[in-house]
GUMIKOL-510288 format. One record per residue: x, y, z of N, C-alpha, C in turn. Coordinates in steps of 0.05 Angstrom, whole numbers, plus 5000, padded with zeros to 4 digits. Layout:
N
+------+------+------+-------+-------+-------+------+------+------+
! n.c1 ! n.c2 ! n.c3 ! ca.c1 ! ca.c2 ! ca.c3 ! c.c1 ! c.c2 ! c.c3 !
+------+------+------+-------+-------+-------+------+------+------+
!    X !    Y !    Z !     X !     Y !     Z !    X !    Y !    Z !
...
+------+------+------+-------+-------+-------+------+------+------+
***
This chain:
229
+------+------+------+-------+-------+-------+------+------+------+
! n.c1 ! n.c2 ! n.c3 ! ca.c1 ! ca.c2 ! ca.c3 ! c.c1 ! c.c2 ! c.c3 !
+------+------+------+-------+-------+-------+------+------+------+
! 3082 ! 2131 ! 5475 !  3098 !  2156 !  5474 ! 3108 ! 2163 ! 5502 !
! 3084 ! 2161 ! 5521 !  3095 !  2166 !  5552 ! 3119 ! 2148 ! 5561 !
! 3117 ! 2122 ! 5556 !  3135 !  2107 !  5563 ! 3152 ! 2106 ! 5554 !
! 3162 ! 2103 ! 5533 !  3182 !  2127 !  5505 ! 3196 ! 2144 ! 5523 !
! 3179 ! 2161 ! 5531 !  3193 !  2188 !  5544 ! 3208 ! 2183 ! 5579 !
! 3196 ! 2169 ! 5592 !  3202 !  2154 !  5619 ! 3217 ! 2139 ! 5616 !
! 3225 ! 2124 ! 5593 !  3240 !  2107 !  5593 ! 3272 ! 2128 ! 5583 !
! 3261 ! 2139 ! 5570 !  3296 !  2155 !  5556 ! 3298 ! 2180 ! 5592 !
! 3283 ! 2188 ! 5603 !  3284 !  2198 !  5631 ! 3300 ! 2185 ! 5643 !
! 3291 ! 2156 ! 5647 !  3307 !  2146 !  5672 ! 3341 ! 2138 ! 5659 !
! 3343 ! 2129 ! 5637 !  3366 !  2128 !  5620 ! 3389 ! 2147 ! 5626 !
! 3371 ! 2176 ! 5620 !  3380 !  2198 !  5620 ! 3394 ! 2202 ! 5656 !
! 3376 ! 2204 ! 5669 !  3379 !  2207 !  5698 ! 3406 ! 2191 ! 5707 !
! 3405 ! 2168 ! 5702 !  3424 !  2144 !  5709 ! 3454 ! 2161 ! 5699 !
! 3453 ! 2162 ! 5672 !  3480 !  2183 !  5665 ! 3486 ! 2204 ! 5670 !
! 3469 ! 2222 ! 5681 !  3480 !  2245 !  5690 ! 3490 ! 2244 ! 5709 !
! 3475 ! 2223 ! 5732 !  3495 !  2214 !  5761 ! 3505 ! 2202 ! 5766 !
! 3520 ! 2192 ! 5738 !  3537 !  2177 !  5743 ! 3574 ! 2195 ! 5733 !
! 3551 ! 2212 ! 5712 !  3569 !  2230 !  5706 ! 3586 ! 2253 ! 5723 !
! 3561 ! 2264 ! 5733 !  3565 !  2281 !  5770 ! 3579 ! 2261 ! 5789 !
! 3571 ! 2243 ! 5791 !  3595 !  2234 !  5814 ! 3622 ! 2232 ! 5803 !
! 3631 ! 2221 ! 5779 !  3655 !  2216 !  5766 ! 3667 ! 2248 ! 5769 !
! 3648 ! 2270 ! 5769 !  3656 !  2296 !  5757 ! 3661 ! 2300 ! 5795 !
! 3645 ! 2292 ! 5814 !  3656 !  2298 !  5840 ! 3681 ! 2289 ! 5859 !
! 3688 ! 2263 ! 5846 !  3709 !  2256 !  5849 ! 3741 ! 2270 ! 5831 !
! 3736 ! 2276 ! 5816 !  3756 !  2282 !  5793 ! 3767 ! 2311 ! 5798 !
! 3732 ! 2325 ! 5800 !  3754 !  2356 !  5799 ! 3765 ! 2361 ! 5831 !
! 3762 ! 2345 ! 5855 !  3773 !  2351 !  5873 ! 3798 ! 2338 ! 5881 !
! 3802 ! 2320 ! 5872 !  3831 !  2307 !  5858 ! 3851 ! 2334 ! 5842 !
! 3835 ! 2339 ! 5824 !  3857 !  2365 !  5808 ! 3857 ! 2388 ! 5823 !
! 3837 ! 2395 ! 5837 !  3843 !  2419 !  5845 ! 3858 ! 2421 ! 5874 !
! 3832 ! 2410 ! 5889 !  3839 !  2405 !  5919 ! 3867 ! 2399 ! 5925 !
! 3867 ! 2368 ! 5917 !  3895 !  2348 !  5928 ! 3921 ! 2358 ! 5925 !
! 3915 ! 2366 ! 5890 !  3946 !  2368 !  5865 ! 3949 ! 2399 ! 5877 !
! 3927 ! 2419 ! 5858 !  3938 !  2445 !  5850 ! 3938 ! 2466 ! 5866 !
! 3921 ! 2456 ! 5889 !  3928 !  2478 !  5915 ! 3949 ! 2469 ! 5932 !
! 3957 ! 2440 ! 5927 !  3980 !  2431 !  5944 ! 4009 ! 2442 ! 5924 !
! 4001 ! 2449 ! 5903 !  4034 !  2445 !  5889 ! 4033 ! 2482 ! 5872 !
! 4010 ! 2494 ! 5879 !  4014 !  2526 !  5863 ! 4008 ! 2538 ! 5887 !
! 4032 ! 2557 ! 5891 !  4031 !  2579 !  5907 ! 4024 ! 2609 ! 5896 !
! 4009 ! 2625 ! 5888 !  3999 !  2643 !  5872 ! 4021 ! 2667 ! 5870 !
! 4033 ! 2671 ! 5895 !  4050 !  2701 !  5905 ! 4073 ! 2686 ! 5902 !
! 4079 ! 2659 ! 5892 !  4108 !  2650 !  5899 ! 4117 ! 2638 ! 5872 !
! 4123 ! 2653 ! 5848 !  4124 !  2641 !  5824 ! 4149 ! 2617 ! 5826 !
! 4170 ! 2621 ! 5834 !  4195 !  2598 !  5830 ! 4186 ! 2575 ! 5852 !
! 4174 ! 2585 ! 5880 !  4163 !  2560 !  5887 ! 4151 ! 2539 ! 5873 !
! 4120 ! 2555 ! 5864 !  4100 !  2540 !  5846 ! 4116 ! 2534 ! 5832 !
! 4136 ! 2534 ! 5812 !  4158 !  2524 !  5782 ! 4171 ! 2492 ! 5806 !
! 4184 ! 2499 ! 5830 !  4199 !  2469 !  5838 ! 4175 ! 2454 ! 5840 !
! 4151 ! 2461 ! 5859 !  4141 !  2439 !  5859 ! 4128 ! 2422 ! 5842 !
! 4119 ! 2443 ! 5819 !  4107 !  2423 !  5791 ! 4121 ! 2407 ! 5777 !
! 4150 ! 2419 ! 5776 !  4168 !  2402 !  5768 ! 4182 ! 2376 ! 5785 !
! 4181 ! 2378 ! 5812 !  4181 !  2357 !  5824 ! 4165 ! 2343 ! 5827 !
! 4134 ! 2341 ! 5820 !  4115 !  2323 !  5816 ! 4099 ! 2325 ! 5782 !
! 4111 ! 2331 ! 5777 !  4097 !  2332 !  5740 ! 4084 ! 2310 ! 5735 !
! 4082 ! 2292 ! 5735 !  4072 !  2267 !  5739 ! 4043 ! 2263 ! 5746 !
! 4040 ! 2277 ! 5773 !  4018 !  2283 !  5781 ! 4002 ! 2307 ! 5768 !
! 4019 ! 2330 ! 5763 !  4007 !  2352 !  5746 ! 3994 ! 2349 ! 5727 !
! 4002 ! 2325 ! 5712 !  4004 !  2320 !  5683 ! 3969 ! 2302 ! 5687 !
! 3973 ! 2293 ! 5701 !  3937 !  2270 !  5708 ! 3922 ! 2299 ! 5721 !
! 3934 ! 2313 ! 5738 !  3910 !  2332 !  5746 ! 3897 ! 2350 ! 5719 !
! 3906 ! 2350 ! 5702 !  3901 !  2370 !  5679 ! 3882 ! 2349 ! 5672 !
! 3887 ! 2322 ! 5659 !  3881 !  2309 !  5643 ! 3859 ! 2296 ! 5657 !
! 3851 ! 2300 ! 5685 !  3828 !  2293 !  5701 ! 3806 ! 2317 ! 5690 !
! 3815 ! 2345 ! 5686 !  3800 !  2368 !  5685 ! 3784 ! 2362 ! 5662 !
! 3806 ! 2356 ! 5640 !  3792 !  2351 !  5621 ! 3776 ! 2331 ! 5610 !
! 3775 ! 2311 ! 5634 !  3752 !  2292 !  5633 ! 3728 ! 2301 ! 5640 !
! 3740 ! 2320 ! 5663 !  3707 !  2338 !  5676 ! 3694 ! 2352 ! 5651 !
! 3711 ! 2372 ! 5633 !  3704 !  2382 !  5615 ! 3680 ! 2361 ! 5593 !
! 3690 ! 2343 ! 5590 !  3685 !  2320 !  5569 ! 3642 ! 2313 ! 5595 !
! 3660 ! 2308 ! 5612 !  3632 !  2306 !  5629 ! 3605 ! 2324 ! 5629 !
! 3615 ! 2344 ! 5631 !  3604 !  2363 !  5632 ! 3580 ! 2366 ! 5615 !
! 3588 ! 2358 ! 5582 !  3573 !  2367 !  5557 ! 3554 ! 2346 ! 5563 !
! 3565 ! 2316 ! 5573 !  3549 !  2293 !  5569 ! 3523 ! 2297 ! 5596 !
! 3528 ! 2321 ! 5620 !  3513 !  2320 !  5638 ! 3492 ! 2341 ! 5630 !
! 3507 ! 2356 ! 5611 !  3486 !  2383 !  5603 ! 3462 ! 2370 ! 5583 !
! 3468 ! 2352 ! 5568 !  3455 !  2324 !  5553 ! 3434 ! 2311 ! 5572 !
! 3440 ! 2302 ! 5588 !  3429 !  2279 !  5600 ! 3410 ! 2298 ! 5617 !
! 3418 ! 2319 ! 5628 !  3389 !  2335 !  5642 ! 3372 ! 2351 ! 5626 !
! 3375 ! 2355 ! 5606 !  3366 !  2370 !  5588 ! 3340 ! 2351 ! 5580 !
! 3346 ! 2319 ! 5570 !  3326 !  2302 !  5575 ! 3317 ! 2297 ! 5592 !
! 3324 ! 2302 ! 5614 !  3311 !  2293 !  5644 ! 3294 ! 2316 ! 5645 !
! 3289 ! 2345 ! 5641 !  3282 !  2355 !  5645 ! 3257 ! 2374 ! 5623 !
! 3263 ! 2365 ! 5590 !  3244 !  2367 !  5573 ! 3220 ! 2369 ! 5581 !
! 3210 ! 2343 ! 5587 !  3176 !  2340 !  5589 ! 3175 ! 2371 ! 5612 !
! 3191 ! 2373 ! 5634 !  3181 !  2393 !  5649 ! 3181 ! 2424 ! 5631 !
! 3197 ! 2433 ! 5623 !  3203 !  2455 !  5604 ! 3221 ! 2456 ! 5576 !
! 3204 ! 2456 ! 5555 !  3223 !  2446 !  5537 ! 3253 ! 2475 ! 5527 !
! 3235 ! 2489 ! 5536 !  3250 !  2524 !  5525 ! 3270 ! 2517 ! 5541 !
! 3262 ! 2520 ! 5572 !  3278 !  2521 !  5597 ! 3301 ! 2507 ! 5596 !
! 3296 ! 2479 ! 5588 !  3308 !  2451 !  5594 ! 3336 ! 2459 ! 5570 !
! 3328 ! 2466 ! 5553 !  3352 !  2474 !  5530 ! 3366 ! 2499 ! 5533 !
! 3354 ! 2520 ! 5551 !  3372 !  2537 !  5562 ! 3389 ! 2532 ! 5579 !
! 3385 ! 2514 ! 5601 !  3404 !  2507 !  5625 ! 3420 ! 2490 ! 5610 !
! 3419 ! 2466 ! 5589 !  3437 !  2451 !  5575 ! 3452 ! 2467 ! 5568 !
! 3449 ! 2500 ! 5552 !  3459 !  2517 !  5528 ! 3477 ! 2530 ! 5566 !
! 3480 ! 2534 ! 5568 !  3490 !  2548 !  5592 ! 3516 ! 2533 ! 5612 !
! 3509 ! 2502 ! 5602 !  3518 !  2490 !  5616 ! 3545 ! 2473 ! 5595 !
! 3543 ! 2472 ! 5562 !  3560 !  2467 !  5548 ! 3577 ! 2492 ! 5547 !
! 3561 ! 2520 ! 5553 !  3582 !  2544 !  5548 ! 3602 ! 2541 ! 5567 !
! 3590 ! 2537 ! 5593 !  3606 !  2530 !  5614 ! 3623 ! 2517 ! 5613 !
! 3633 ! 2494 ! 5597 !  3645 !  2469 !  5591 ! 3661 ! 2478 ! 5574 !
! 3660 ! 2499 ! 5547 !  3679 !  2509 !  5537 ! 3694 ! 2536 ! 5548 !
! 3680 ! 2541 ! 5566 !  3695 !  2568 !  5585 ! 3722 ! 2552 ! 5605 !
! 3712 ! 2536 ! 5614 !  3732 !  2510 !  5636 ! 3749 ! 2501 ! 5618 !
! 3743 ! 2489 ! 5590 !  3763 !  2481 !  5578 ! 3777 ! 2494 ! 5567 !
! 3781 ! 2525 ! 5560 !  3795 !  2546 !  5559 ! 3811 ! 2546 ! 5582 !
! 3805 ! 2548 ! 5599 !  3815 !  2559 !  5626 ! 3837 ! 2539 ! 5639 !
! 3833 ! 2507 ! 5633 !  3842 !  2481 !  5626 ! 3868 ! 2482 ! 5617 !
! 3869 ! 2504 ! 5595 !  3890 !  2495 !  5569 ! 3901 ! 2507 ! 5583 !
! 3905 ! 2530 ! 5599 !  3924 !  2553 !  5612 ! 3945 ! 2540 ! 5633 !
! 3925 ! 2521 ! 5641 !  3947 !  2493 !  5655 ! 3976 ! 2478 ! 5649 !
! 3956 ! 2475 ! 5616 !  3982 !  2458 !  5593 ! 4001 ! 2481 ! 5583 !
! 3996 ! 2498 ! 5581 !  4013 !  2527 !  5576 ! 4035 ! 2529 ! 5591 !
! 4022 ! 2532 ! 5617 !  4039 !  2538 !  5639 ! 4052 ! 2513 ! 5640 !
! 4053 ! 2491 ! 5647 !  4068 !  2452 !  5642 ! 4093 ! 2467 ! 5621 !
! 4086 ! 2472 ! 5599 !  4105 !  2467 !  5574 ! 4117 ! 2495 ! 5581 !
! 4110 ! 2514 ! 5588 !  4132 !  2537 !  5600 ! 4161 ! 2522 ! 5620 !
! 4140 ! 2508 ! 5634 !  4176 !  2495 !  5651 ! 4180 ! 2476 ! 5644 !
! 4174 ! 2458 ! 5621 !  4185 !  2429 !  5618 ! 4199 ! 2436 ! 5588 !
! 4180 ! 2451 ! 5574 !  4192 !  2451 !  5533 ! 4221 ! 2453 ! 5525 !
! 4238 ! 2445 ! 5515 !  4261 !  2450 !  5507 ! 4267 ! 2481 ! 5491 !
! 4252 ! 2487 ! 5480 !  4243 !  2509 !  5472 ! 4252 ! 2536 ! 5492 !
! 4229 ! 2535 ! 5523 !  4232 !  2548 !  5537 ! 4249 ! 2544 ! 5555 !
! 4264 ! 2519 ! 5556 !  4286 !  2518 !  5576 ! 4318 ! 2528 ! 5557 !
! 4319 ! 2520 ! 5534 !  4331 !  2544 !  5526 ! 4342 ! 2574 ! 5529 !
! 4314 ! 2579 ! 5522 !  4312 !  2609 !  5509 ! 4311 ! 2637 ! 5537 !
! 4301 ! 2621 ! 5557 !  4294 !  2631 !  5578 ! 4309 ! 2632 ! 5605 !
! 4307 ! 2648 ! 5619 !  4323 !  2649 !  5648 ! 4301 ! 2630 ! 5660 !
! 4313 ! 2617 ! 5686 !  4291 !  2609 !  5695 ! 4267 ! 2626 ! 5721 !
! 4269 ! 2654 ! 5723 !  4259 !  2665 !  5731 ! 4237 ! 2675 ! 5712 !
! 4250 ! 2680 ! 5692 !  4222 !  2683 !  5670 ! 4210 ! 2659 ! 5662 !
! 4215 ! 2636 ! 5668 !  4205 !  2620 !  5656 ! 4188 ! 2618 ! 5683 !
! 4186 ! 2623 ! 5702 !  4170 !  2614 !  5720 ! 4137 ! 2638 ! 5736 !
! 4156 ! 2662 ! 5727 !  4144 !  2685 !  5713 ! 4116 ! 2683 ! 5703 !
! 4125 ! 2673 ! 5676 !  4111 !  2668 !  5649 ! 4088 ! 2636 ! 5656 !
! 4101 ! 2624 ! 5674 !  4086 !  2595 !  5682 ! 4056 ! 2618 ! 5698 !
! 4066 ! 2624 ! 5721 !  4044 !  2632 !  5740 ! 4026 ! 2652 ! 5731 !
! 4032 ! 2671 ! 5703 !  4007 !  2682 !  5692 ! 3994 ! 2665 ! 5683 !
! 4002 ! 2629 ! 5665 !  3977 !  2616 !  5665 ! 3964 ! 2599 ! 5691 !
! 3975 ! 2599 ! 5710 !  3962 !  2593 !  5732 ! 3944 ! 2617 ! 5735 !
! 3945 ! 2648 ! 5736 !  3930 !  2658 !  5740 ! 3908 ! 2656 ! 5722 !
! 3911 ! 2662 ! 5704 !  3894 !  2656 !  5670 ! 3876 ! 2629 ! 5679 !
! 3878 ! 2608 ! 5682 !  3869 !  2585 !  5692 ! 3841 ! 2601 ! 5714 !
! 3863 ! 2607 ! 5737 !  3842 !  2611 !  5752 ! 3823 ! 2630 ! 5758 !
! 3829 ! 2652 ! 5741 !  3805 !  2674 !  5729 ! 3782 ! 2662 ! 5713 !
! 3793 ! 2655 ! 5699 !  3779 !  2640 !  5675 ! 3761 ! 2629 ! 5690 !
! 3766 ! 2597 ! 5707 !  3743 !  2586 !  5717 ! 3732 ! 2602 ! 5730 !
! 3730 ! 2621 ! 5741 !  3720 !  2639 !  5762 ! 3695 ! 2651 ! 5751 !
! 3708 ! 2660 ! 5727 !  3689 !  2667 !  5705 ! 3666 ! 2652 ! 5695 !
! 3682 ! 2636 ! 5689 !  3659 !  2617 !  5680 ! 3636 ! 2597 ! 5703 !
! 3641 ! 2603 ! 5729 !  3625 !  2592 !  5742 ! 3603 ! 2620 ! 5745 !
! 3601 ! 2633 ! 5727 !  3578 !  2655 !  5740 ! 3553 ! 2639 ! 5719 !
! 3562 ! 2627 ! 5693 !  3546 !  2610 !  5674 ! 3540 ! 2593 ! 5691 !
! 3560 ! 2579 ! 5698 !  3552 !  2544 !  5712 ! 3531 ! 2563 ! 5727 !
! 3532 ! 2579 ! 5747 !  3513 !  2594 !  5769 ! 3488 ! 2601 ! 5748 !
! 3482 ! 2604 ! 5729 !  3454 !  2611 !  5713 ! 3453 ! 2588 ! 5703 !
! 3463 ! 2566 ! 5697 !  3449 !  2538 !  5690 ! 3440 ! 2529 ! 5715 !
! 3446 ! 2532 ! 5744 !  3436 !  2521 !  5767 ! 3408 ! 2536 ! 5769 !
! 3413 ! 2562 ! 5759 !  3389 !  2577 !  5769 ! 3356 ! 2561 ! 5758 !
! 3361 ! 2567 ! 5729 !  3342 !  2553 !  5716 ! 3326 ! 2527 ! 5724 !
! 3357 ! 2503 ! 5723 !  3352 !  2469 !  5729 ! 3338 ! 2480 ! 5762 !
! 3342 ! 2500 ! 5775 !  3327 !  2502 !  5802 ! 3302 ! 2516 ! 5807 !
! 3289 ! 2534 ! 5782 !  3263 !  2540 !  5772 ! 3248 ! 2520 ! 5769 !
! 3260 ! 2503 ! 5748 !  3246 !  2485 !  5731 ! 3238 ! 2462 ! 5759 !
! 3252 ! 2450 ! 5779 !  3249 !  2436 !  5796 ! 3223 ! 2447 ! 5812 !
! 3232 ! 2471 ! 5825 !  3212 !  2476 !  5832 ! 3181 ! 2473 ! 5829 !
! 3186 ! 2487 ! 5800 !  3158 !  2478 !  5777 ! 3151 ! 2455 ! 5776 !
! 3171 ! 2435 ! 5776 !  3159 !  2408 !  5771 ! 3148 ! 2392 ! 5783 !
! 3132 ! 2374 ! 5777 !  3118 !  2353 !  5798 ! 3135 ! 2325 ! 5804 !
! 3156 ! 2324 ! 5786 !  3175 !  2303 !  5793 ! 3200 ! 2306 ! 5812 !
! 3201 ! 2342 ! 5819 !  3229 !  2337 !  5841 ! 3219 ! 2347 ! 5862 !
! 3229 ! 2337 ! 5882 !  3229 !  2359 !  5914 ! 3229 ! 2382 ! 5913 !
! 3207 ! 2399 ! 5919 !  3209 !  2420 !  5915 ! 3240 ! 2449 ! 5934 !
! 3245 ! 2431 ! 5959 !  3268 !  2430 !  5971 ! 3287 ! 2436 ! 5959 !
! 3296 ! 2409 ! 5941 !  3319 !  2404 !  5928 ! 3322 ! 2433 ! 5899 !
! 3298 ! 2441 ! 5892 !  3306 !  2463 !  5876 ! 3318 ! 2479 ! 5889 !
! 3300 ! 2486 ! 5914 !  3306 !  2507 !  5935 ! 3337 ! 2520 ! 5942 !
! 3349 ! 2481 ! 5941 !  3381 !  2487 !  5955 ! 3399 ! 2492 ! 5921 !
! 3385 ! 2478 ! 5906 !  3403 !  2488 !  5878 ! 3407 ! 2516 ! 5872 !
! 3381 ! 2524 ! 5880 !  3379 !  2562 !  5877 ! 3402 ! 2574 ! 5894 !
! 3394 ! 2562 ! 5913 !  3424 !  2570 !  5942 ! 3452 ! 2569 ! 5927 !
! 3459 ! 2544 ! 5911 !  3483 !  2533 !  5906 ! 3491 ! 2551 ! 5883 !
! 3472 ! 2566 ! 5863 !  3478 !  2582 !  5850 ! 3481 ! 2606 ! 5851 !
! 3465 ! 2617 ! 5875 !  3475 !  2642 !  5883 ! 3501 ! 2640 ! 5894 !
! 3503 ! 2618 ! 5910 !  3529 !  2616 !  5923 ! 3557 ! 2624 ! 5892 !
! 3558 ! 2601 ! 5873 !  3584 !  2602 !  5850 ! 3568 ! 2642 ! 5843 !
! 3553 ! 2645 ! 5834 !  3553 !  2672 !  5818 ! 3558 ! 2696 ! 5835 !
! 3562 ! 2689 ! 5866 !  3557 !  2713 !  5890 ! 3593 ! 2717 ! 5893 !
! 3602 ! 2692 ! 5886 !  3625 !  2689 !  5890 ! 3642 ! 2699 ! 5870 !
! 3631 ! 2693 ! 5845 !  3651 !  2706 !  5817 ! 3647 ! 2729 ! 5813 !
! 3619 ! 2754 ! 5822 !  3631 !  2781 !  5817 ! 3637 ! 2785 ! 5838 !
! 3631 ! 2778 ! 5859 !  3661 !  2785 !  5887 ! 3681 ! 2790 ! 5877 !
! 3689 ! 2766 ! 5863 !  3714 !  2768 !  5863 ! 3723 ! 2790 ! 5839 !
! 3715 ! 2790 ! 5820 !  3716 !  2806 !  5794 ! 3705 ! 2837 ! 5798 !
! 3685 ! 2849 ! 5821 !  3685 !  2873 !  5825 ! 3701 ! 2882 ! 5849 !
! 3711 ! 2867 ! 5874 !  3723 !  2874 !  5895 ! 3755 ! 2861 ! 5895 !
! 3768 ! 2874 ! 5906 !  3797 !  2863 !  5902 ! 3809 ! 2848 ! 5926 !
! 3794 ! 2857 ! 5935 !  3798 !  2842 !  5971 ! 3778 ! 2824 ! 5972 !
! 3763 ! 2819 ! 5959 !  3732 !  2796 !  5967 ! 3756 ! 2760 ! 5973 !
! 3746 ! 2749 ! 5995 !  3755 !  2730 !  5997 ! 3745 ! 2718 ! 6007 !
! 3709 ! 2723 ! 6008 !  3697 !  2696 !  6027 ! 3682 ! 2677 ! 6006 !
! 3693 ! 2656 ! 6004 !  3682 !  2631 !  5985 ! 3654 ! 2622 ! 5989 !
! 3628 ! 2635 ! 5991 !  3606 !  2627 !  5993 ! 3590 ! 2600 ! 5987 !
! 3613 ! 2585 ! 5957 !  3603 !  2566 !  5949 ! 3607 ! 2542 ! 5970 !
! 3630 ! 2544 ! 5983 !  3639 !  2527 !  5994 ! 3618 ! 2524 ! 6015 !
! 3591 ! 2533 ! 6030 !  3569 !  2528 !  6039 ! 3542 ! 2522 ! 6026 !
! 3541 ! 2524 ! 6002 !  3523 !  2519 !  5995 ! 3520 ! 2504 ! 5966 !
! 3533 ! 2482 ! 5968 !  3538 !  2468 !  5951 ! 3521 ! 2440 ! 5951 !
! 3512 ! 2433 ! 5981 !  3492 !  2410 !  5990 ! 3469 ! 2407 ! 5960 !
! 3463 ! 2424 ! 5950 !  3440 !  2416 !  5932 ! 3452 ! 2398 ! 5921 !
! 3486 ! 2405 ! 5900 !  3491 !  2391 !  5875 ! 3495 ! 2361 ! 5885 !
! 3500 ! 2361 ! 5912 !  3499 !  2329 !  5925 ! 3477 ! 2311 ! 5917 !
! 3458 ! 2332 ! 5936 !  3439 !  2321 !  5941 ! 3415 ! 2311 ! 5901 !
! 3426 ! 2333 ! 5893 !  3419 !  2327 !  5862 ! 3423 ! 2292 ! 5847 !
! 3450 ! 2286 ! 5860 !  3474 !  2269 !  5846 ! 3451 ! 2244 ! 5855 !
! 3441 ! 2249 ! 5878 !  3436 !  2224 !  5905 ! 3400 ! 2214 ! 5886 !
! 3394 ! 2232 ! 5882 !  3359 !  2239 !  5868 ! 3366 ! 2232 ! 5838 !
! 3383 ! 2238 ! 5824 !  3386 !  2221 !  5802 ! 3389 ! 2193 ! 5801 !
! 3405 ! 2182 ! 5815 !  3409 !  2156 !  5823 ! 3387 ! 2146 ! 5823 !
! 3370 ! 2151 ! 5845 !  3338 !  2148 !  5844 ! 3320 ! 2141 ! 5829 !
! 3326 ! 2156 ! 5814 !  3309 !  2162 !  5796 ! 3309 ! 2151 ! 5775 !
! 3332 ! 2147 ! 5775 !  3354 !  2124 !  5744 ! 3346 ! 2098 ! 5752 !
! 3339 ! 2085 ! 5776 !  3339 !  2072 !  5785 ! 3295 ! 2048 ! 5780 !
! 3292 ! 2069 ! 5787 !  3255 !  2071 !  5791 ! 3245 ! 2093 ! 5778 !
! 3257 ! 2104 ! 5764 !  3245 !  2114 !  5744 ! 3224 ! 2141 ! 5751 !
! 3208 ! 2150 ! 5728 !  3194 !  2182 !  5738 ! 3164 ! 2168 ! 5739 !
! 3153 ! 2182 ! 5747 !  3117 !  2181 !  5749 ! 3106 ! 2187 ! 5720 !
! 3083 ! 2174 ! 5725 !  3073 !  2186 !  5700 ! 3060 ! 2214 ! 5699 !
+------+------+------+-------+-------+-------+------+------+------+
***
């Protein structure tokens, strides 16, 4: 039964970091590269030329998100077993926290394809001036980016937990919980900033994010050589 259980562990482990890295590469591609290079927030007809002069690219940055999305459920899976034997209540709450999360992003996702088919649809190139059509594009850019905003206060309470439970455990660095706790105050310190203050503009996460690395690096590990008994 132990070996049963160590053995679906290290299984488990192997996929989740493989899944986290795929998921570290991908959403900084859509966000970073594409959507802060090509959406201007205060500049609706700007943001409208440049999507439409690279749609192409738009069209893979969405469709990258929603691979993260797809990732996501399979990572909330794979730690959830990695993390059972330590807490079984626990271990299914940070999974349950972490699929909500996945459908809050993929909501927030679609606001992307909304906004795409606002300036490409025949429909809306029609019917529409192109000032409203570009209008109507950048409320789902906003929508998009509320949304995830939102939803990283969840992703921030599934870190909290997976960073209890570490703690607790005799299989992780007790460290490495330490900085996950950091990394989640960091996303949840950051989303009612932003959602109670109107001026809040300091990105906290963007410092304390080293745990989910260092997480990615310890799964590997672990997937690798497996858990203790």
């Amino acid at each position: 039964m132990i070996i049963e259980q160590q053995a679906s562990q290290k299984k488990a482990a192997s996929i989740a970091a493989f899944s986290l890295l795929m998921m570290a590469m991908l959403g900084p591609f859509a966000y970073l590269f594409v959507f802060q290079s090509l959406i201007v927030f205060d500049e609706a007809t700007e943001t409208a030329v440049n999507v439409l002069g690279s749609e192409g690219v738009f069209r893979s940055a969405i469709a990258s998100l929603i691979v993260v999305v797809i990732l996501d459920v399979i990572v909330a899976w794979s730690l959830y077993t990695v993390f059972k034997p330590v807490h079984d209540t626990l271990s299914l709450l940070a999974a349950s926290f972490r699929v909500v999360y996945a459908g809050m992003f993929g909501v927030a996702v679609h606001q992307l394809y909304n906004a795409l088919r606002i300036l490409t649809d025949d429909e809306f190139l029609i019917g529409w001036e192109e000032a409203e059509r570009s209008a109507q594009a950048m409320l789902y850019f906003n929508a998009f980016n509320n949304g995830w905003n939102t939803a990283l206060i969840i992703f921030g309470l599934h870190l909290l937990v997976l960073g209890y439970m570490m703690i607790k455990s005799i299989y992780f660095p007790k460290l490495l919980g330490i900085l996950i706790l950091i990394a989640a105050l960091g996303y949840i310190i950051d989303s009612f900033g932003l959602i109670l203050f109107e001026t809040y503009s300091f990105e906290l996460s963007m410092y304390t994010f080293i745990g989910e690395l260092l997480l990615i690096i310890w799964l590997f590990i672990r997937g690798r050589k497996g858990f203790p008994s």
